[in-house]
N, C-alpha and C positions, 0 to 999 in steps of 0.2 A: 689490649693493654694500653694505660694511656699513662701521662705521667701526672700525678697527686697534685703538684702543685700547691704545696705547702698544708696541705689537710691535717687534720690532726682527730686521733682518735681519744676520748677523756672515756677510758673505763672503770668501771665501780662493778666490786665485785662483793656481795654481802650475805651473811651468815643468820639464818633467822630463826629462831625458837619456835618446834613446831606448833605453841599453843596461839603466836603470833601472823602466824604465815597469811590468815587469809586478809588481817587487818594491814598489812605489810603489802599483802598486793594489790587491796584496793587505795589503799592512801600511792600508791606508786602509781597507779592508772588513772587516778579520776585527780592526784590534785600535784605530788612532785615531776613527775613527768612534767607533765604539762605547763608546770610552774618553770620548768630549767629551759623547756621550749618556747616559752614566753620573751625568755628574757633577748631572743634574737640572736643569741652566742652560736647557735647551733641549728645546723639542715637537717640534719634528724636525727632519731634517737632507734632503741631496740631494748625490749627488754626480755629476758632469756630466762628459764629456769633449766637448771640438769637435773636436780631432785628436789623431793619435799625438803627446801628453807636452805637450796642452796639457788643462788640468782647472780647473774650478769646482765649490767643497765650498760649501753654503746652509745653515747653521745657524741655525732662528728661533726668537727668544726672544720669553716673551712678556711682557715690556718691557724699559729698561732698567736696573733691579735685578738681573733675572737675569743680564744679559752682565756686567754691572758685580762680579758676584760671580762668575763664570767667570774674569774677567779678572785677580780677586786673588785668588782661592782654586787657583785650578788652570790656569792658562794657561801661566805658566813650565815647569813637571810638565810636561805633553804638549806643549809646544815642546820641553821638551832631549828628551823620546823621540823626540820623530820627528826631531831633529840624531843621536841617537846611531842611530837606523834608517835615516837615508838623509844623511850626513855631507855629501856635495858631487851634484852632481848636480842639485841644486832651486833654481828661485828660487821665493820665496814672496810674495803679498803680500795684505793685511788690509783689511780695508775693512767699515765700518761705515753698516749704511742704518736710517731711520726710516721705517717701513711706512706710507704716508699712507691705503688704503685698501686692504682686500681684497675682492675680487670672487668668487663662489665659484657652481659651477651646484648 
């Protein structure tokens, strides 16, 4: 167990129409991922599914400075891309954790 040191977890957790799903995972893998990983806000990401067109994307930052500057430098940018790549069909929603400790073997 170490201590976080001001880490910060940015979750997105989204709701996707099953006729959407496989268009939704590949615009997630080959161009928004990669695009929020670009921008240097963030040490890594993970992206999760629990069922067909339900999904969890874990972007961690490592404090918050970096999401603070994701969130005004480029979070508009890659919210209207993925409105104009997946217009209806998604609920989305945001949510923001403070890493109180990570554990690691």
């Amino acid at each position: 167990m170490k201590d976080a040191d001001g880490a910060v977890t940015y979750e997105i957790t989204a709701t996707i129409e099953s006729e959407l799903v496989e268009r939704y995972e590949r615009y997630m893998v080959y161009r928004h991922i990669p695009d929020l990983m670009a921008t240097g806000c963030f040490t890594s990401a993970s992206f999760s599914r629990s069922a067909v067109g339900r999904y969890r994307i874990r972007y961690e930052a490592r404090d918050r400075e970096h999401l603070d500057r994701y969130l005004a430098n480029h979070a508009s940018e890659t919210r209207e891309d993925f409105a104009k790549h997946l217009p209806s069909g998604a609920v989305v929603d945001r949510e923001v954790w403070d890493v109180l400790k990570l554990f690691e073997n």
